[in-house]
C-alpha positions as CSV (number, residue, x, y, z in Angstrom):
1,X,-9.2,71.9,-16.2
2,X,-11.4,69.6,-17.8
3,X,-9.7,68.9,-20.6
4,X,-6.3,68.2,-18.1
5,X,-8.4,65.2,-16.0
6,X,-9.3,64.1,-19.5
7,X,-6.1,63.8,-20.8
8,X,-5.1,61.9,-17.5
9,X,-7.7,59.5,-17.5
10,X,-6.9,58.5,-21.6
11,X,-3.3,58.3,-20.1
12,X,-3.9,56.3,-17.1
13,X,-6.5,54.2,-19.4
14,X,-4.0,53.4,-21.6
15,X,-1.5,52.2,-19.2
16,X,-3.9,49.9,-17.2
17,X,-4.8,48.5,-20.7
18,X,-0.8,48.3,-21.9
19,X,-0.3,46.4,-18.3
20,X,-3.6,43.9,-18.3
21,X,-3.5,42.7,-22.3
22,X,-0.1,41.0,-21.4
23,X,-1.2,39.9,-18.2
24,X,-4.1,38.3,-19.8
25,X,-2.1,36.2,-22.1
26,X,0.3,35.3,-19.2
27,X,-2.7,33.9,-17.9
28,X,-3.6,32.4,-21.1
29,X,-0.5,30.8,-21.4
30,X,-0.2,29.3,-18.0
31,X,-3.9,28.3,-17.8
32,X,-2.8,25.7,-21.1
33,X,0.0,25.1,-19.5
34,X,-1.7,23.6,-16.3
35,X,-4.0,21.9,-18.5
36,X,-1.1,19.8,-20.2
37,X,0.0,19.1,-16.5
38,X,-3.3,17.9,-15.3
39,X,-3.5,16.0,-18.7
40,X,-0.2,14.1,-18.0
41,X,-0.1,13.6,-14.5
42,X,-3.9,11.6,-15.2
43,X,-1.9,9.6,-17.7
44,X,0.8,9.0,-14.8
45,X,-2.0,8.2,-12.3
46,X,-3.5,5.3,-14.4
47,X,-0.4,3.8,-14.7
48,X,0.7,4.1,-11.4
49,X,-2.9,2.5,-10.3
50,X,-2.6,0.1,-13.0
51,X,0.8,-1.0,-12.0
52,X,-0.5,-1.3,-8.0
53,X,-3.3,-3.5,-9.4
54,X,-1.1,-5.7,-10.7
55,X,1.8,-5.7,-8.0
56,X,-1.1,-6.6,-5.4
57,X,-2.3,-9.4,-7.9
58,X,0.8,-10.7,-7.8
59,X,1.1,-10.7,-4.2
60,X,-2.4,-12.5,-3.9
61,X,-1.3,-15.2,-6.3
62,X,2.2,-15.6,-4.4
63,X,0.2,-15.6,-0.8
64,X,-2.0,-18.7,-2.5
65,X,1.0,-20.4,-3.5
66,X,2.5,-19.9,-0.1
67,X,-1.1,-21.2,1.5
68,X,-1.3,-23.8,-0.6
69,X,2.5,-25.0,-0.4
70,X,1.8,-25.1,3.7
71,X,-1.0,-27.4,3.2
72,X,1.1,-30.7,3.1
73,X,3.6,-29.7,6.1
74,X,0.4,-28.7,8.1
75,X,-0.9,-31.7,7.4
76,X,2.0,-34.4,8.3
77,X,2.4,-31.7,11.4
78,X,-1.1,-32.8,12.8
79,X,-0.1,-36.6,12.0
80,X,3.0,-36.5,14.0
81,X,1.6,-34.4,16.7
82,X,-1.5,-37.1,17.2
83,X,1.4,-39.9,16.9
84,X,3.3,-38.3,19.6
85,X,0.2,-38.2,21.9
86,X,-0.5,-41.8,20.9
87,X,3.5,-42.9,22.1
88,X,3.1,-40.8,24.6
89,X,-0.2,-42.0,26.1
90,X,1.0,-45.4,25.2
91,X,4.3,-45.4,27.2
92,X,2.6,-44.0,30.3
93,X,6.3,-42.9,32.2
94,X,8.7,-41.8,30.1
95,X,12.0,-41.3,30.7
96,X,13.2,-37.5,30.6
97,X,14.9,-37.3,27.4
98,X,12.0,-38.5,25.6
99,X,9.6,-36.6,27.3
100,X,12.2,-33.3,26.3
101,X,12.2,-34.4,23.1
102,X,8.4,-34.8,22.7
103,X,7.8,-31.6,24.4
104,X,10.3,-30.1,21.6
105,X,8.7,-31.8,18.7
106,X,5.3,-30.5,20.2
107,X,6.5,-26.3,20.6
108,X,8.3,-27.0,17.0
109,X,4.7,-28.1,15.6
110,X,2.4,-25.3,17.6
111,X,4.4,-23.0,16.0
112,X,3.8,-23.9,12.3
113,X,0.4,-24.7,12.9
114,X,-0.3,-21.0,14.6
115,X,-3.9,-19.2,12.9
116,X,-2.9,-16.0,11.7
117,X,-3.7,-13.4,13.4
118,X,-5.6,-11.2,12.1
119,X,-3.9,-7.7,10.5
120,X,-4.9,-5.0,12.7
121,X,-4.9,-1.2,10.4
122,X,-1.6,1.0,10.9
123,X,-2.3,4.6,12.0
124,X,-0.3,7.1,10.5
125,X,0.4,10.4,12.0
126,X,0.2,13.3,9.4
127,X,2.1,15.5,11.1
């Protein structure tokens, strides 16, 4: 009986090693293969990040250009503000249709001149 559970064992021995030598260069195989995917999707992620860094450069540059194109209406907004409190201060009573229309100009002015408020962070739900 011996030499029958020998037999079996080289048999069964022989099958586990027919099944695992191709399951070892499966894994072989798909351990280059994630390799070349990790290599190429870090070549995708730098220029992804790349192209962020310069999409958000270009929105700084285009926010100073805004800022700085604001600068002269802001200023002449101030001037005619402080000129309609002068003719206003000036002309002590004024009829109603001037008064509207000062009270208009003034609104029309706050409005432009309003500080930004400041950006408050989004939550995002990750559900």
């Amino acid at each position: 009986m011996a030499i029958w559970l020998q037999i079996i064992l080289a048999i069964v021995l022989l099958a586990v090693g027919a099944c695992l030598v191709p399951l070892l260069l499966q894994l072989r195989r798909t351990a280059a293969s994630v390799q070349h995917l990790a290599d190429s999707a870090r070549q995708d992620l730098q220029q992804i990040t790349e192209d962020v860094h310069h999409i958000r450069a270009r929105a700084d540059d285009l926010a100073d250009l805004a800022e700085a194109g604001l600068q002269w209406p802001l200023r002449i907004g101030r001037l005619v503000s402080g000129a309609l409190d002068t003719m206003e201060s000036v002309m002590g009573h004024t009829r109603p249709w001037i008064s509207a229309l000062l009270t208009g100009l003034r609104f029309a002015l706050n409005l432009l001149r309003r500080p930004k408020a400041p950006a408050e962070p989004k939550e995002s739900s990750h559900e």
